[in-house]
N, C-alpha and C positions, 0 to 999 in steps of 0.2 A: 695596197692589200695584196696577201696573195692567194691566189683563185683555186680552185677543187682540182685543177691539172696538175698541181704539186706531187712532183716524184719521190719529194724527202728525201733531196740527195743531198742537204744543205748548204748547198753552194754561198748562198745570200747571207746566213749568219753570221760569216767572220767578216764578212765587207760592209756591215752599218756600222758607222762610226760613234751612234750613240744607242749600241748594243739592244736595236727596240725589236729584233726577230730572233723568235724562239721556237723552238721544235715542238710538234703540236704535243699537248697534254703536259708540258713544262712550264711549272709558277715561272712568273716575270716580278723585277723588283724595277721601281724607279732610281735607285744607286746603279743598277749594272752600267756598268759606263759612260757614266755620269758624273758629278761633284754632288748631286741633291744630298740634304740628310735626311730632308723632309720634305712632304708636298702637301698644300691644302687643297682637298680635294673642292666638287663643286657647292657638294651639301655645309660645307666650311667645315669640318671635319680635316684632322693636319694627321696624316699619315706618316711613320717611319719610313726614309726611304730604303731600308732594309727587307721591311713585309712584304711578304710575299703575295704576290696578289694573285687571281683565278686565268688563269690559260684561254688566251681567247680561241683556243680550238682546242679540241684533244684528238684530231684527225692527221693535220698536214700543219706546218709551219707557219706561224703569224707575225703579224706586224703590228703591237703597238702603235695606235695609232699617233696616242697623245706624246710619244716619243719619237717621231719621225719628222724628221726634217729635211725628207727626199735629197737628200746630201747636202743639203745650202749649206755653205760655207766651209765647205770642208772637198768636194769634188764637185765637176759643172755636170754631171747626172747622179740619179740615184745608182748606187751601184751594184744593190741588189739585180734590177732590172736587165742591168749590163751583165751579168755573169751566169742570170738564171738560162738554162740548158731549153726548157720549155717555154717563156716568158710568160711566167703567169705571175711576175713578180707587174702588177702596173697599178696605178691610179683610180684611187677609189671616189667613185663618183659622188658619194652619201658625205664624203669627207675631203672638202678641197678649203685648202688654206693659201694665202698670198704670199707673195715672197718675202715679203716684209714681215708676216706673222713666221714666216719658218725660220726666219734668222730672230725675230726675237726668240721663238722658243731654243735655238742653238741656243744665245747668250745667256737661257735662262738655266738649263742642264748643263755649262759648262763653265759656268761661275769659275774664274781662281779666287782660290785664297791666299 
């Protein structure tokens, strides 16, 4: 997550590798840097992953949560964390997943075809 001490200097969004941090008050898609075309959401409802979906802040910079995979598989830290200037890039405590769920969700966003 990133916390209310956000300077909006964007440092952290060109360092997620599956493109889940967006600048506050800007729709996110499940395609941004991703393979999905689609995703069935939890209500079983199958979304385009083109839609746009609602900005989880319209203040400071967010982080999808359901897109983040704290870098597994791709660097041995999150790298937001690493580059953010204030560190308010950290670990959201409402939302902690295993390591094994983060590499599945990597394999899941990052299908080849």
């Amino acid at each position: 997550m990133i916390t209310d001490e956000c300077i909006n200097c964007g440092a952290c969004e060109p360092e997620c590798p599956n493109t889940a941090i967006y600048e506050g008050g800007v729709e996110w898609r499940w395609g941004d840097g991703t393979s999905l075309t689609e995703v069935e959401m939890g209500d079983g409802t199958v979304v385009a992953s083109s839609e746009p979906m609602e900005p989880v802040s319209d203040e400071f910079y967010y982080i999808v949560s359901d897109k983040c995979t704290e870098c597994m598989g791709f660097h041995e830290e999150p790298q937001c964390a690493a580059v953010c200037p204030v560190d308010c890039c950290v670990e959201d405590p409402e939302y902690r997943e295993s390591e094994e769920d983060l590499l599945t969700k990597k394999s899941w966003m990052h299908e080849e075809a």
